[in-house]
Backbone as ProteinMPNN parsed JSONL, in Angstrom:
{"seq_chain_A": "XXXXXXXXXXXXXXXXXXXXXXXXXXXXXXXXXXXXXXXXXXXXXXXXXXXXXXXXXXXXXXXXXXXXXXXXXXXXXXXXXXXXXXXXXXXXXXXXXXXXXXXXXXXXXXXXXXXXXXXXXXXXXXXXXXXXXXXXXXXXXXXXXXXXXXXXXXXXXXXXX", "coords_chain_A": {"N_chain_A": [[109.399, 158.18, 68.851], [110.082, 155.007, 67.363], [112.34, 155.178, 65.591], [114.477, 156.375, 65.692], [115.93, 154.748, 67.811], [115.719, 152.264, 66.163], [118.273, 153.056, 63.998], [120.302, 153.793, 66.033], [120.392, 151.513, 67.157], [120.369, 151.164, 70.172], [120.296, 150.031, 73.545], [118.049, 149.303, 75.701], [114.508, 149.597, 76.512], [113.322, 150.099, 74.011], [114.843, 148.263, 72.934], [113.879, 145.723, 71.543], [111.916, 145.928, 70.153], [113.183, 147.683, 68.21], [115.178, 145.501, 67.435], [113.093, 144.01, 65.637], [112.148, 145.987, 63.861], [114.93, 146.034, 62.53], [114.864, 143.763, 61.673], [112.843, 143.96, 59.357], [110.763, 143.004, 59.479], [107.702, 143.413, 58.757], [105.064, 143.102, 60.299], [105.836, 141.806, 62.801], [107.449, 143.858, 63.404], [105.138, 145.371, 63.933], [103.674, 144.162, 65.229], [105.507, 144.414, 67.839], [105.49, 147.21, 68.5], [103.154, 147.567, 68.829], [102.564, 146.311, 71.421], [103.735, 147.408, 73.235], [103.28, 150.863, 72.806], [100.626, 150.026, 73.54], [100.31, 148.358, 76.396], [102.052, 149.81, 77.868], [102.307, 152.496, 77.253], [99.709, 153.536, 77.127], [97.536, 151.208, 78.84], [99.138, 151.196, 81.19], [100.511, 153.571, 81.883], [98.761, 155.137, 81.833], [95.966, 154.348, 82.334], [96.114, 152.333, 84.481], [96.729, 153.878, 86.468], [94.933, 155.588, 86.872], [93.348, 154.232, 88.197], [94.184, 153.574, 91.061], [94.42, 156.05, 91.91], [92.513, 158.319, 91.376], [92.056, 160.123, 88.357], [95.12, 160.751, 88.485], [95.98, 159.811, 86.043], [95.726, 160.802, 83.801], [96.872, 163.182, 84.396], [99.404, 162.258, 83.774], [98.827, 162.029, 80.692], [98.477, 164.42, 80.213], [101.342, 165.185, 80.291], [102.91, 163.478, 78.464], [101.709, 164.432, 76.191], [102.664, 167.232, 76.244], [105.313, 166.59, 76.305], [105.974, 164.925, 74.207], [105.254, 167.295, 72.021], [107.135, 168.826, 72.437], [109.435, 167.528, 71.926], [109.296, 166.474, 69.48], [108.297, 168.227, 67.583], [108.958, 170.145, 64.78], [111.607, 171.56, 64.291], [112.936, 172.225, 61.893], [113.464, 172.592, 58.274], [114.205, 170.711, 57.07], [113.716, 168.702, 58.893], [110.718, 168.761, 58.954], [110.04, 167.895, 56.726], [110.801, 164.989, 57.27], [109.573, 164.508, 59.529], [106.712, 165.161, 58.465], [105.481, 162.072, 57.119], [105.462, 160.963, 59.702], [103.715, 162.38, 60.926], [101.085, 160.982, 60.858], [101.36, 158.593, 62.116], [101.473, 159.923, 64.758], [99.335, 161.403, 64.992], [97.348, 158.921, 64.999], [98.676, 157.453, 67.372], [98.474, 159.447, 69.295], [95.443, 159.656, 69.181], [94.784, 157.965, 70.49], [95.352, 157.62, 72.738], [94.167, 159.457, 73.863], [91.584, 159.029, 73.654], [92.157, 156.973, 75.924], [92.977, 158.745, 77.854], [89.978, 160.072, 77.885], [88.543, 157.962, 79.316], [90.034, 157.616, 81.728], [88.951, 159.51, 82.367], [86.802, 159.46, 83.209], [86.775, 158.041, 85.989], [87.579, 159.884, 87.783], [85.22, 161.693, 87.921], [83.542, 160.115, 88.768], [82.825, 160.293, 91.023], [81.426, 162.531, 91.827], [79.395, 162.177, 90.36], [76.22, 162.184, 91.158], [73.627, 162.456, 90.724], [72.346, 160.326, 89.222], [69.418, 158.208, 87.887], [67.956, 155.615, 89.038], [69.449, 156.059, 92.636], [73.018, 156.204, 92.88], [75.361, 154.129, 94.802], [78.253, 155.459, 95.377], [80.522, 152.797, 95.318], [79.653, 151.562, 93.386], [79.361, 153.276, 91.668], [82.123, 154.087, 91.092], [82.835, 151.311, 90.154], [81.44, 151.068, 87.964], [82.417, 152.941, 86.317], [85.265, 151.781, 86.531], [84.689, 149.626, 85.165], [83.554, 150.263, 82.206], [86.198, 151.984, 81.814], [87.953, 149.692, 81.25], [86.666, 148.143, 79.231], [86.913, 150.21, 77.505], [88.984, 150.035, 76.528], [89.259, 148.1, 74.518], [88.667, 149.728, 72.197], [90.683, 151.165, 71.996], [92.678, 149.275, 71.748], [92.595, 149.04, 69.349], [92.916, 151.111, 67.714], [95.745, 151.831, 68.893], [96.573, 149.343, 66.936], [96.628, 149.835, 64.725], [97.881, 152.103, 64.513], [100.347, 151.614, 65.198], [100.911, 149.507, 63.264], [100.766, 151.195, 60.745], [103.28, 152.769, 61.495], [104.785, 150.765, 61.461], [105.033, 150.138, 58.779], [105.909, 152.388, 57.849], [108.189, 153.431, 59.195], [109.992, 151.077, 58.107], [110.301, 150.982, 55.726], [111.576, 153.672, 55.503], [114.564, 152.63, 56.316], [117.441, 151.937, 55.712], [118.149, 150.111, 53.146]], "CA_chain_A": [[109.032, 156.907, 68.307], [111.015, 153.756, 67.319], [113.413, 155.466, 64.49], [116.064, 156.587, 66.604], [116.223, 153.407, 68.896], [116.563, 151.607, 65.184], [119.103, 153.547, 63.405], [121.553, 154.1, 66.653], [120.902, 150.287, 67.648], [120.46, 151.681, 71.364], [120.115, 148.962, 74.399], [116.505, 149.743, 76.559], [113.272, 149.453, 76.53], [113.092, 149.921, 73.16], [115.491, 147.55, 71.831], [113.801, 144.633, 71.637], [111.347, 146.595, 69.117], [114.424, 148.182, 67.292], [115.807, 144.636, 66.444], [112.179, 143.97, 64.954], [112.485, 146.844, 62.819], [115.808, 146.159, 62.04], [114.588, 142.653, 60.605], [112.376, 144.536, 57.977], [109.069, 142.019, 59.645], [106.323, 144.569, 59.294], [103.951, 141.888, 61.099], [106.613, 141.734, 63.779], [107.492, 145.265, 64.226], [103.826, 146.255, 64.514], [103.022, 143.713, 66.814], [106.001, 144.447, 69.053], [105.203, 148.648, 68.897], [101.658, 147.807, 69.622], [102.704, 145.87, 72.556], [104.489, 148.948, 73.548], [102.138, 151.119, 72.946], [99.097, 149.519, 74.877], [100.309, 147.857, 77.705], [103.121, 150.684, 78.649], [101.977, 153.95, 76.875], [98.312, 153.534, 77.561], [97.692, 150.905, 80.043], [100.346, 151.417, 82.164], [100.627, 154.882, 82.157], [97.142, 156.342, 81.355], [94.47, 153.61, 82.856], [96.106, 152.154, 85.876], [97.505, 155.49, 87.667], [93.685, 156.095, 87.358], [92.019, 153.318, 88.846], [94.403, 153.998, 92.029], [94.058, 157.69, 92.236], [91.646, 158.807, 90.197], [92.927, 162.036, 87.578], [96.496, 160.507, 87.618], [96.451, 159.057, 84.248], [94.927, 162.471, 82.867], [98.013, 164.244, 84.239], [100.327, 161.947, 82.511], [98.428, 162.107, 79.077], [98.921, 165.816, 79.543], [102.546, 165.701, 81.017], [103.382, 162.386, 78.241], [101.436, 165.536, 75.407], [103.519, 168.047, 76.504], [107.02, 166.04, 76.073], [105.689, 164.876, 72.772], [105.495, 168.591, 71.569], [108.879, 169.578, 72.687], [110.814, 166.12, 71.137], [109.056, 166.136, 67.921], [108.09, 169.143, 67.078], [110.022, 169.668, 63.819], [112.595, 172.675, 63.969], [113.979, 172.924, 60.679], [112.58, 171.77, 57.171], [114.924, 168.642, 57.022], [113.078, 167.524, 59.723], [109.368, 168.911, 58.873], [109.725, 167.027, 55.699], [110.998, 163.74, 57.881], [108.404, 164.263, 59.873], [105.563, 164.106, 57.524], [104.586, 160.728, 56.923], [105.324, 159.968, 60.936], [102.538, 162.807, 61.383], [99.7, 160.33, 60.889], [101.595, 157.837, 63.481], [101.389, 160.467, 65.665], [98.332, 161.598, 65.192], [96.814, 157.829, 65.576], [98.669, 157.108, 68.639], [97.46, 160.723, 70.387], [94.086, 159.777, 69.52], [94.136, 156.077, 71.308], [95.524, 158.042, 74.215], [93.351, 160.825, 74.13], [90.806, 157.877, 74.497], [92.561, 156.679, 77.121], [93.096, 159.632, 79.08], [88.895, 160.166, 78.015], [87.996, 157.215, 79.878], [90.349, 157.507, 82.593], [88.274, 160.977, 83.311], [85.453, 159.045, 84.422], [86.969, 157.502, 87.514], [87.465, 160.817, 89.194], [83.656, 161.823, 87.605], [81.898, 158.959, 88.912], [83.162, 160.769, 92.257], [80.726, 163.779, 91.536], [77.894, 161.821, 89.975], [74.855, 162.003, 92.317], [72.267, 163.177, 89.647], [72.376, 159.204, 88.459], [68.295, 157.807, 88.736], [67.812, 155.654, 90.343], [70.406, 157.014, 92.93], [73.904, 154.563, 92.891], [75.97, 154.106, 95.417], [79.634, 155.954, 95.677], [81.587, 152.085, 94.951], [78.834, 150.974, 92.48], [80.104, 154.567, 90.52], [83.398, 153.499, 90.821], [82.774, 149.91, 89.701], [80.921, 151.104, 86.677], [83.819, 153.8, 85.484], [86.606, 151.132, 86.058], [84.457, 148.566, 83.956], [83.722, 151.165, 81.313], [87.499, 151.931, 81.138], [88.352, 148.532, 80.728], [86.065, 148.388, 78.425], [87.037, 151.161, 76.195], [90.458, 149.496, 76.45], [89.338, 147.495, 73.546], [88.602, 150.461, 71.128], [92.161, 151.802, 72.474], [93.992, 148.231, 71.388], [91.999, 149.177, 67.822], [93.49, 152.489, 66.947], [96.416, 151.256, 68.692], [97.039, 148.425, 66.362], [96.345, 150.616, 63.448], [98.603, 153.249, 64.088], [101.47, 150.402, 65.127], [101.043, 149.102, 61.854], [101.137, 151.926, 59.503], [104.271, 153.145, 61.968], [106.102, 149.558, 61.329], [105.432, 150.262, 57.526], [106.361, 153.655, 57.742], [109.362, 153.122, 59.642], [110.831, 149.781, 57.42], [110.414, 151.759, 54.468], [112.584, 154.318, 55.889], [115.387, 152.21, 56.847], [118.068, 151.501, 54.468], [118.52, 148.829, 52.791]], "C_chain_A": [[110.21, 155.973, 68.248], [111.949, 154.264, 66.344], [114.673, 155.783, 65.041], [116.677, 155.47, 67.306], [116.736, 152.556, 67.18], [117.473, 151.831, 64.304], [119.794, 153.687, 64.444], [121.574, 152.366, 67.258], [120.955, 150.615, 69.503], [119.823, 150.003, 71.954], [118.646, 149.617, 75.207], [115.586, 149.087, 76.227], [112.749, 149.049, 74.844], [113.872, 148.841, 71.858], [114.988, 146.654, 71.078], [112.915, 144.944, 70.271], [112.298, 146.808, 67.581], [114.692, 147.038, 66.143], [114.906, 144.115, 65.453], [112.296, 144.723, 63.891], [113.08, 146.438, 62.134], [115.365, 144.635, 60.872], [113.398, 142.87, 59.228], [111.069, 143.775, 58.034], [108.018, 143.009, 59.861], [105.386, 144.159, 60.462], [104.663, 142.023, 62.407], [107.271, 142.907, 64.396], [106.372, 146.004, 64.712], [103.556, 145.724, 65.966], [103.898, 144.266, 68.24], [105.64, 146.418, 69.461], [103.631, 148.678, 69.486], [101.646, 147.28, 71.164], [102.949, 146.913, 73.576], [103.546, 149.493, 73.718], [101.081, 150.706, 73.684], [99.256, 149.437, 76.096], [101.399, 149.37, 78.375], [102.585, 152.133, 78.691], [100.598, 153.977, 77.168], [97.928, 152.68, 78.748], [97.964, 151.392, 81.625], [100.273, 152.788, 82.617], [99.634, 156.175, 82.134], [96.046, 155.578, 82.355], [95.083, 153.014, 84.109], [96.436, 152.697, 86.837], [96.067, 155.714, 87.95], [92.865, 155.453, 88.031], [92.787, 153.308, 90.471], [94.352, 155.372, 92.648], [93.725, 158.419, 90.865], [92.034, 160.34, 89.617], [94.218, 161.774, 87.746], [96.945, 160.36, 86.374], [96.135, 160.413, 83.074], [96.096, 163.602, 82.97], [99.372, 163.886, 83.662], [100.316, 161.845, 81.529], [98.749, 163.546, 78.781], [100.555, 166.029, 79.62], [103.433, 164.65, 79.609], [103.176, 163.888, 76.362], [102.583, 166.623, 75.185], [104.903, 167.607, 75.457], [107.253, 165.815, 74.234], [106.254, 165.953, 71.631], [106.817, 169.437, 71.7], [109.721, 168.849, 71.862], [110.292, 166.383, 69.657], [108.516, 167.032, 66.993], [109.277, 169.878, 65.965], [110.612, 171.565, 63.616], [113.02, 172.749, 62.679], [113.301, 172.137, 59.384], [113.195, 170.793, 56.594], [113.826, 167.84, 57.891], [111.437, 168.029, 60.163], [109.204, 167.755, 57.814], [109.947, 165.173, 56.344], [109.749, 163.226, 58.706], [106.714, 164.013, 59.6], [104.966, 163.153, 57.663], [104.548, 160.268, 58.662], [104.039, 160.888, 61.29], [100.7, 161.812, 61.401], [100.03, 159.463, 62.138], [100.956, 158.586, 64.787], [100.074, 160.673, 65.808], [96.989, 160.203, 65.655], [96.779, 157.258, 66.689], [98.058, 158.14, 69.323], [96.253, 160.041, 70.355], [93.693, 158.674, 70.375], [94.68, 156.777, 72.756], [94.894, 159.126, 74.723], [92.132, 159.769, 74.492], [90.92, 157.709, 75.645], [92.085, 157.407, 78.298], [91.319, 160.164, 79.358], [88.259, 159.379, 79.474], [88.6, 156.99, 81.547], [89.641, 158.794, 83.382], [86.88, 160.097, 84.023], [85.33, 158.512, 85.32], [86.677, 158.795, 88.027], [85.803, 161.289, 88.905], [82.643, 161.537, 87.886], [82.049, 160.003, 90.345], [82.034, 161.744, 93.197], [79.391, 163.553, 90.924], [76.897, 161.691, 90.562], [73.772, 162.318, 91.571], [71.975, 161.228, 89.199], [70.671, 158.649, 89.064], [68.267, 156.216, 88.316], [69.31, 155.818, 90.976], [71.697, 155.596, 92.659], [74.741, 154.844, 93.975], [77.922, 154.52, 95.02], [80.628, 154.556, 95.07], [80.503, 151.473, 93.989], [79.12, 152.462, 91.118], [81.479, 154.062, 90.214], [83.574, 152.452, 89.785], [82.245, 149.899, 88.137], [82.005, 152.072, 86.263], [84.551, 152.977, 85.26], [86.189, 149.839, 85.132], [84.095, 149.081, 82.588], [85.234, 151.486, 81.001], [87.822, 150.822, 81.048], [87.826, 147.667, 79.508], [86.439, 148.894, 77.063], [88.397, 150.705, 75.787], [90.426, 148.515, 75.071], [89.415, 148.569, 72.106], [90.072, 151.234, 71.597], [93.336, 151.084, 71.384], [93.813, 148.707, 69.918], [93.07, 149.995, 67.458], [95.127, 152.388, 67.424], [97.449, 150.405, 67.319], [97.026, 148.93, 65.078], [97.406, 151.34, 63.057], [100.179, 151.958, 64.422], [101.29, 149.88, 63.527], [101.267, 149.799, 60.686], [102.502, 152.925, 60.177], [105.282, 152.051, 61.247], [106.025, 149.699, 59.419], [106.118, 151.375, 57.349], [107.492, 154.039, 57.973], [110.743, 151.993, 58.917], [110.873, 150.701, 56.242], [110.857, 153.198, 54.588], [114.103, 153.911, 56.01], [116.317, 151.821, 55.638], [118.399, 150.514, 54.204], [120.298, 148.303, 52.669]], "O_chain_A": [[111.194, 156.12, 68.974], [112.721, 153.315, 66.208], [115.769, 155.341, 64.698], [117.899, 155.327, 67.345], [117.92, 152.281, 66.99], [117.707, 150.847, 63.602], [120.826, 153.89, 63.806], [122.617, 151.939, 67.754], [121.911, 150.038, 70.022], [119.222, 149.139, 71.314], [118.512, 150.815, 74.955], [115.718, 148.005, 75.656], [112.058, 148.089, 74.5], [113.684, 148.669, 70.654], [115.434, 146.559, 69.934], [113.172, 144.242, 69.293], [112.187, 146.35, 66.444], [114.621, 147.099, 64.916], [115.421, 143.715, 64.41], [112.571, 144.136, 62.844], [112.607, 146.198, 61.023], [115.536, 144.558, 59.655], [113.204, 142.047, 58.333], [110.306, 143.742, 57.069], [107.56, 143.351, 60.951], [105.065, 144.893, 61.397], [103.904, 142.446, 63.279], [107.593, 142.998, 65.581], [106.383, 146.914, 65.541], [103.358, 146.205, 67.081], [103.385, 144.498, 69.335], [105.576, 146.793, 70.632], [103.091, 149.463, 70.266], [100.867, 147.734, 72.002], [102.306, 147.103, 74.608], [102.738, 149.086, 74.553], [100.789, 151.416, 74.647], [98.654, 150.122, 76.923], [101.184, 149.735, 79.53], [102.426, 152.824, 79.697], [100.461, 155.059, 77.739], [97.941, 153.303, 79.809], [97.351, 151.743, 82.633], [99.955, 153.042, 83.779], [99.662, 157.395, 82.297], [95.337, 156.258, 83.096], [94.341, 153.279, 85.056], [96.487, 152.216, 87.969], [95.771, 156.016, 89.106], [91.798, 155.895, 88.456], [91.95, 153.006, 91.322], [94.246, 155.598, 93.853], [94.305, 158.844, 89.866], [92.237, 161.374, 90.253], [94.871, 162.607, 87.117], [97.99, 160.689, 85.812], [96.364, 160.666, 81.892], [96.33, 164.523, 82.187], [100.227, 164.656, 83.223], [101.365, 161.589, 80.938], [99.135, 163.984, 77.697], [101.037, 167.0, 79.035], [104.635, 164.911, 79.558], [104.126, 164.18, 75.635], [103.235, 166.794, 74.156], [105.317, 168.055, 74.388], [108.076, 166.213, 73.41], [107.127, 165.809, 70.775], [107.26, 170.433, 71.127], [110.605, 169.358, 71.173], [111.114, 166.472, 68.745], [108.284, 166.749, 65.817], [110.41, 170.115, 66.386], [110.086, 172.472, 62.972], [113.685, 173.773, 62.518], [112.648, 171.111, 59.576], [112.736, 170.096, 55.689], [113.274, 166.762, 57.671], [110.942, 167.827, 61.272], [108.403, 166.833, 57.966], [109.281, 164.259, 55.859], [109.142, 162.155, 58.68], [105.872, 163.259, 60.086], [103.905, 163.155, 58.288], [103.769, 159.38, 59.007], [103.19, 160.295, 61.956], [99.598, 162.098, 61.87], [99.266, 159.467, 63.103], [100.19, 158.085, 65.611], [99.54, 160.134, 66.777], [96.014, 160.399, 66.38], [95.811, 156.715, 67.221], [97.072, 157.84, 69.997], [95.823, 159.726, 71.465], [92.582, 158.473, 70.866], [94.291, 156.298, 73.821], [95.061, 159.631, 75.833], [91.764, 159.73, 75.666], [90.107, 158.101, 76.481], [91.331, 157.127, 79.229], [91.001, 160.574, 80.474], [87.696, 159.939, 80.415], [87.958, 156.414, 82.425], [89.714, 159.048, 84.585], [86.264, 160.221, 85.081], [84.222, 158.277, 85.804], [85.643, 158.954, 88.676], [85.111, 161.178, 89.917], [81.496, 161.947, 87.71], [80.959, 160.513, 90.603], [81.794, 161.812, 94.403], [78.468, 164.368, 90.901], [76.547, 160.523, 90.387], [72.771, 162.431, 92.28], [70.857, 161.195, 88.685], [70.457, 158.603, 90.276], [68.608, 155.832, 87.197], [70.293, 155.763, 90.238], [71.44, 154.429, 92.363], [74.883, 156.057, 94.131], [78.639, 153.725, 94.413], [81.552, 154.929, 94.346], [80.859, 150.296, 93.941], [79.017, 152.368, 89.895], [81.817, 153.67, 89.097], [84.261, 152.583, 88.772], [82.507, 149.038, 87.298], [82.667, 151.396, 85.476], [84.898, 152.869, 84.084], [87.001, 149.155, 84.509], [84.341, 148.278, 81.688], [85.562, 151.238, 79.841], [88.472, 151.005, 80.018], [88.421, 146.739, 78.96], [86.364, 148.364, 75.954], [88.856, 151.041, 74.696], [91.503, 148.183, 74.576], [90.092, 148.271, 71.122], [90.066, 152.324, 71.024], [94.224, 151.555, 70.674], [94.835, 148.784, 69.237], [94.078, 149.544, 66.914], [95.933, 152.774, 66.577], [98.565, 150.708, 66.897], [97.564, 148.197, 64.248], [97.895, 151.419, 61.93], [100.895, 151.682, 63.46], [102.123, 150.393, 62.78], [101.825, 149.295, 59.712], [102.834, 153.86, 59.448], [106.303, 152.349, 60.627], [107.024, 149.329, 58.802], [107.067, 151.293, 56.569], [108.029, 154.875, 57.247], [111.957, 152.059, 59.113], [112.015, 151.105, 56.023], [110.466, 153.953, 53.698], [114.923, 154.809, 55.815], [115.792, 151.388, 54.612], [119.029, 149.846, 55.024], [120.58, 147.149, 52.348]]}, "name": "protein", "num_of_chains": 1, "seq": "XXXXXXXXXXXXXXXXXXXXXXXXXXXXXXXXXXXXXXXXXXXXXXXXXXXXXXXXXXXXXXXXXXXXXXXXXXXXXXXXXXXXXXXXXXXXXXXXXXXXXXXXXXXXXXXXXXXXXXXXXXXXXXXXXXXXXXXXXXXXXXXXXXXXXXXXXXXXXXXXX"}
């Protein structure tokens, strides 16, 4: 998450977030982690790998899962107890990307759909999966913007004054 990028002050991707943090603007750190979040961590990396090769975005929700479980998985009870309160973050963002990666299953799905009555045509399957995931992209920004927000409180009220 964003706690490390705002306590070492690091240059990247995440700075621009960080210095949000660092200004203590809840309003302004959510919005910029949700930005994050959506367009990069979901978007980006879950829904448009899939609409070019369908079941990409499904192997970076598992491969993005994975990494998750290795970085933050809390070794020692300094950092079970730290981790705590970010466990709901976490658990909010997984679920908007477990969405994600839901909806990105039904590109490769439509692939395999022939039972549909009346019958549909092979790019009329397509056309309805990638407007259904774009679609679901709204209940994504939701839980998104949810878990960005109780992160940017969660995170400022960490930070020392």
């Amino acid at each position: 998450g964003i706690q490390p990028s705002v306590q070492s002050g690091q240059s990247g991707p995440l700075a621009h977030a960080a210095d949000a943090y660092r200004s203590r603007s809840i309003p302004l750190a959510a919005a910029n982690t949700f930005l994050i979040n959506f367009f990069l961590g979901s978007f980006a990396i879950i829904t448009l790998p899939s609409l070019f090769i369908p079941g990409l975005g499904i192997l970076f929700a598992l491969i993005r899962a994975t990494v998750w479980g290795l970085l933050l998985a809390p070794t020692s009870h300094a950092l079970a107890a730290t981790m705590l309160p970010h466990s709901w973050t976490l658990l909010l963002e997984g679920e908007a990307y477990i969405l994600a990666a839901f909806f990105a299953l039904q590109i490769p799905l439509s692939f395999f759909d022939t039972n549909a009555q009346p019958p549909i045509s092979l790019p009329r399957r397509l056309l309805n999966a990638i407007l259904l995931n774009l679609k679901a992209n709204i209940l994504i920004a939701v839980v998104l913007l949810i878990a960005a927000t109780y992160e940017a409180i969660e995170v400022i009220l960490m930070i020392p004054k």
